[in-house]
N, C-alpha and C positions, 0 to 999 in steps of 0.2 A: 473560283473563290480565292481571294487573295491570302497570301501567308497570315497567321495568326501573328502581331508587330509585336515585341519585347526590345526591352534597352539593351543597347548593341551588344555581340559577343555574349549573350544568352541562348543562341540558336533559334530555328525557326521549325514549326508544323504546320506540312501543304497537305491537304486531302488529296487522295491521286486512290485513281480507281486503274489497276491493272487490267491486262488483258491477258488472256481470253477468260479468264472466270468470272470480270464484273463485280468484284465482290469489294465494298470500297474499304479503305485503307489508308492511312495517315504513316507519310514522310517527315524524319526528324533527322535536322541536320545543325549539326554544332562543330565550329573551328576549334580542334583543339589545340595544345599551347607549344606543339613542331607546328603551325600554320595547316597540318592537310583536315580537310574535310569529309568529316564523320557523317555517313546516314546510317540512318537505321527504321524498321517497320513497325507499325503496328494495329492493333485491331482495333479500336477505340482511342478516341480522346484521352480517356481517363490514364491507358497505357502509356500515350504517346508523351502525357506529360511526363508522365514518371520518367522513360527513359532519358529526354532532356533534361532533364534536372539531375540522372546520374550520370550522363554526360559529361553535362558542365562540373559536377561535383569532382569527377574523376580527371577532367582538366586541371582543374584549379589546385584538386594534390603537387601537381606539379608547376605552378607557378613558386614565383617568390612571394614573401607576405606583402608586398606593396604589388601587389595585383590579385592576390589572393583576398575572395569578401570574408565577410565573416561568415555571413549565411553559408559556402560554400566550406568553411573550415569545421565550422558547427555540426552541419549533415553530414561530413566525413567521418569530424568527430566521434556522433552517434553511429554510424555503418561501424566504424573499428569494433564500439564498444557491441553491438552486437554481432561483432562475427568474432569477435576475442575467444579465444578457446577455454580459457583457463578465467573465464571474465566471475568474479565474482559480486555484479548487481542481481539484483531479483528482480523478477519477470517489471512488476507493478512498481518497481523504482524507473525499470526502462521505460515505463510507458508514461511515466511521472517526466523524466527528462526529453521525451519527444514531444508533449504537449508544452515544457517549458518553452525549448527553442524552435518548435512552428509555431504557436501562437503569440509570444510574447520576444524573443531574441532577434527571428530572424526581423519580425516586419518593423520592430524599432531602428537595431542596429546593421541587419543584415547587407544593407547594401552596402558599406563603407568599407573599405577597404582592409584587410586585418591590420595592416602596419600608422592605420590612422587611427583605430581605437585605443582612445587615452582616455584617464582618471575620469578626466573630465567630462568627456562623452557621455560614458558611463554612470556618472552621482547623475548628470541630467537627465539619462532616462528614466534611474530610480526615482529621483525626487517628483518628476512626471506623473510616475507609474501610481494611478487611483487605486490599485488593491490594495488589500488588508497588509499591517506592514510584515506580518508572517511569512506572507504570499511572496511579498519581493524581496525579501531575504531569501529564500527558496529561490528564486531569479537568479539574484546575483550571488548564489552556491553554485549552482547549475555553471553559468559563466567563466566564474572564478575556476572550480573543475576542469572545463575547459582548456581554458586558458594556462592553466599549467602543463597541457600537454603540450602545446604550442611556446611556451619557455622550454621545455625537454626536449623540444624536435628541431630549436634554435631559430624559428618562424618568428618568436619576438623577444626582446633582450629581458623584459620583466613583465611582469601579471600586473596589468592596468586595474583588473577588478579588485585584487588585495590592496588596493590602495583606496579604493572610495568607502563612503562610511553611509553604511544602511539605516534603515530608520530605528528606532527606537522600539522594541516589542517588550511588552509587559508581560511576564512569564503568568500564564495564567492561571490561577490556586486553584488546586483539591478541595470539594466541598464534600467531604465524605460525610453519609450518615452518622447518626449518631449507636449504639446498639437499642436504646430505644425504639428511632425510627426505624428501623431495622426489621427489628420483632412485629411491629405496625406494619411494616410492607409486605413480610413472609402473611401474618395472618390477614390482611384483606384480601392476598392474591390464590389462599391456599381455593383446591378445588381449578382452578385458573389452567389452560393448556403452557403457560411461560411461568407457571411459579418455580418449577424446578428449576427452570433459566436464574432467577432471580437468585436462587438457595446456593446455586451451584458458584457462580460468581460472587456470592459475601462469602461462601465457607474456603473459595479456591483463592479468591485474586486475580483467575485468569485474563485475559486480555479477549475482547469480546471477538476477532478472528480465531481465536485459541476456541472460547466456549461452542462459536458457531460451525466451525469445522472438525469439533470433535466427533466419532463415531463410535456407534456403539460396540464395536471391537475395542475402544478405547478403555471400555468403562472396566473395571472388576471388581470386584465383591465390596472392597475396603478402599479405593484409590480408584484415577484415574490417569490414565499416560499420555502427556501433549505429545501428539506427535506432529501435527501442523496445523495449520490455519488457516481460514474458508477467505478467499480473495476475489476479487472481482477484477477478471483480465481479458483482451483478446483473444479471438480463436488462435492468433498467430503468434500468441506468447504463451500458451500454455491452457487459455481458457479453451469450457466445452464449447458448443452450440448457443448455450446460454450465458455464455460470459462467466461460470465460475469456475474454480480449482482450488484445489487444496494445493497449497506450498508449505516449505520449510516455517517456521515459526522466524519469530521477528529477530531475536539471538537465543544463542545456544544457552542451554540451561545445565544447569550443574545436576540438578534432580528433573528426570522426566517423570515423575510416579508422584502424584501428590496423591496426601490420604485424604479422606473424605471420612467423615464421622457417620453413625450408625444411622441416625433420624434423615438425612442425604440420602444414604444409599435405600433407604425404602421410598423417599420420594421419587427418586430416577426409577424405580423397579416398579412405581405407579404409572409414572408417565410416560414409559416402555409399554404398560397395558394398554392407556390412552393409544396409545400411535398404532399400536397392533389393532384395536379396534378400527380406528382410523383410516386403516391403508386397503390401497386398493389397489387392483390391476395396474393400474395406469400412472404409477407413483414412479419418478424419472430419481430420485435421489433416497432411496432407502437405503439404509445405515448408518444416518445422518443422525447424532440424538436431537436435536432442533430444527423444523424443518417445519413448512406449512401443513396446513388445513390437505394438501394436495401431494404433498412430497418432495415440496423445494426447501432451497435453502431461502432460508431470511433475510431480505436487505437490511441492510443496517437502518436506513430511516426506517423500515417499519417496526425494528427492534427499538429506535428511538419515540416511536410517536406512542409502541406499547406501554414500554417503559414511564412516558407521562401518564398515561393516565395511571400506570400502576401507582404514583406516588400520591397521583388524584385521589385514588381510591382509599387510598392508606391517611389521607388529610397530613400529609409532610409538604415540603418542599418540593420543587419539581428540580432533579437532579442531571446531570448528562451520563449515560449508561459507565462512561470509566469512572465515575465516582465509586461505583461498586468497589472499583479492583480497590481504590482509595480509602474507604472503610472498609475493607476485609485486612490494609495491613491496619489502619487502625485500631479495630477492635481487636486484632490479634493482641498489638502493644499494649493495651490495656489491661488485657487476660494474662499477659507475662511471660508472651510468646517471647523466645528471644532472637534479638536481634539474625542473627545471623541463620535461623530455621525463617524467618520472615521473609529474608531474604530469597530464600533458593524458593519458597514457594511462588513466591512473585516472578521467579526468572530473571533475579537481578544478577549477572554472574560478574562478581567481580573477586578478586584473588583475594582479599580480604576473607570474605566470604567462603571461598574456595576450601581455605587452608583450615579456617574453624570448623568446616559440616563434616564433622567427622566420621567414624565408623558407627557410630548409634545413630545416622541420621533417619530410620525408618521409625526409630523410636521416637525420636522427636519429632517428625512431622505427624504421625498416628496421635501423641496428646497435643500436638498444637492444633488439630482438629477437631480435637473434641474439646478444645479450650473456645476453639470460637464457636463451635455450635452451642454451648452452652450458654455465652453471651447472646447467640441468637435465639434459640429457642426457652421461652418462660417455664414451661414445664414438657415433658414428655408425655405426647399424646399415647395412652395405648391403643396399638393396634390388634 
């Protein structure tokens, strides 16, 4: 069988069956950039590419930028950023940046040389690029990124990417309920296994990996404490068997303990019963306060497609699940929450904010809880 053909100084994989074990095996062999030639083994295809590819990658460190590709600076790039000790991306940011440049960086720009990519190159592949214009701004951040480490490492004298101009993205509004519909969504969905979901997110704000990866350790009497948030990742970035894990929250919060008002905390101490009834042997995620029929956690689409009909059922508007976080600050403002208790329940941390939540801040978040539940709830039901 003849070698597997690629464009020159890529290297080559010949199947070769050794002896005496018969057992076949693929040869990789790439010139690296002293001239001597590198083999190396392996048991599969799938391996042999991989080693050629860190081959050449581990060549090309060592060229100059005018032989140096991009695709080769890029996947360096990304190896640094995941073997950085002190690296601080999250898991699901790294895996966001390796799907940018194997799918979209390398096979537009990849083959070109680093020291040929200009301005220009660059606006042409954006302007190219058919995705949504959010998506290619994401692209050329990724790039941009990049390429600042390559001005740092003197590989090119300036960042081609800070120079082209991305498309146009229209920031897109908050359509928060109103506390009317609001009240309309809690009573069509009460009795509902996700009305708690729905209570917990207008009384909290939280951010819907915050709600879905809360546990019930999290929860206490009067409050609950974000401690992270349910993510969808790799086995080899932190994901289980099934692709989730709980991580760090999105940033750091000034207040981890938000209150929760009294008519809350007997909803979650219902749907605690619910799930007690519910659970069984064979339930792979108990502890989880949201979690299926079975004991998983929830995809987000299928919190999205619940969430429709929830709003179906209530005869509102069909909303996108972060409008919640968006009417929980706005009916706080209404109620006369103030600014800066709104803030720290949302996890907005910013030093403003910081310096104002002072030493009464359990006091103020305990009645700005009960200031929103009072906007939500029309009367209190006795139980």
């Amino acid at each position: 069988m003849r070698p597997m053909r690629r464009p020159m100084g890529q290297g080559t994989i010949v199947p070769w069956t050794p002896t005496p074990t018969g057992q076949k095996r693929w040869r990789i062999a790439v010139t690296m950039a002293d001239g001597k030639r590198v083999w190396r083994v392996a048991r599969s295809p799938r391996e042999a590419e991989r080693i050629r590819r860190q081959l050449v990658d581990a060549r090309e460190l060592g060229l100059d930028s005018s032989r140096q590709t991009v695709a080769g600076f890029l996947r360096s790039w990304i190896a640094g950023l995941r073997g950085a000790r002190n690296a601080s991306i999250r898991p699901r940011t790294m895996q966001h940046y390796e799907m940018i440049v194997e799918k979209h960086l390398v096979p537009a720009l990849g083959s070109l040389p680093l020291s040929a990519l200009t301005p220009a190159r660059i606006q042409a592949y954006l302007d190219a690029d058919d995705a949504a214009p959010r998506t290619v701004h994401h692209h050329r951040a990724v790039l941009r990124r990049a390429l600042n480490v390559a001005v740092r490492e003197r590989r090119l004298p300036y960042n081609p990417a800070a120079l082209v101009q991305p498309p146009r993205v229209d920031r897109e509004k908050a359509d928060p309920l109103t506390a009317d519909e609001a009240r309309r969504l809690l009573e069509a969905t009460t009795g509902d296994r996700l009305h708690a979901l729905w209570r917990l997110a207008l009384v909290t704000g939280l951010r819907q990996g915050e709600l879905l990866g809360l546990a019930w350790a999290d929860v206490e009497p009067s409050a609950v404490v974000v401690r992270a948030q349910l993510q969808r990742l790799a086995p080899d970035q932190g994901g289980d068997v099934n692709g989730w894990a709980r991580t760090p929250t999105k940033a750091a919060r000034t207040v981890d303990s938000i209150a929760i008002d009294a008519g809350t905390s007997v909803v979650l101490a219902d749907h605690k019963r619910r799930q007690a009834v519910e659970r069984s042997p064979g339930w792979r995620y108990w502890g989880l306060v949201f979690v299926t029929e079975r004991g998983d956690p929830y995809h987000p689409s299928v919190i999205r497609n619940r969430f429709r009909e929830a709003c179906e059922a209530a005869g509102i508007r069909v909303r996108r699940f972060h409008d919640l976080r968006h009417s929980s600050a706005a009916i706080a403002k209404d109620a006369g929450v103030a600014e800066d208790v709104r803030q720290a329940r949302l996890g907005h941390n910013t030093t403003a904010m910081a310096r104002r939540y002072g030493g009464s801040s359990a006091e103020m978040d305990r009645r700005a809880a009960d200031a929103i539940a009072s906007e939500l709830v029309a009367r209190e039901v006795a139980r």
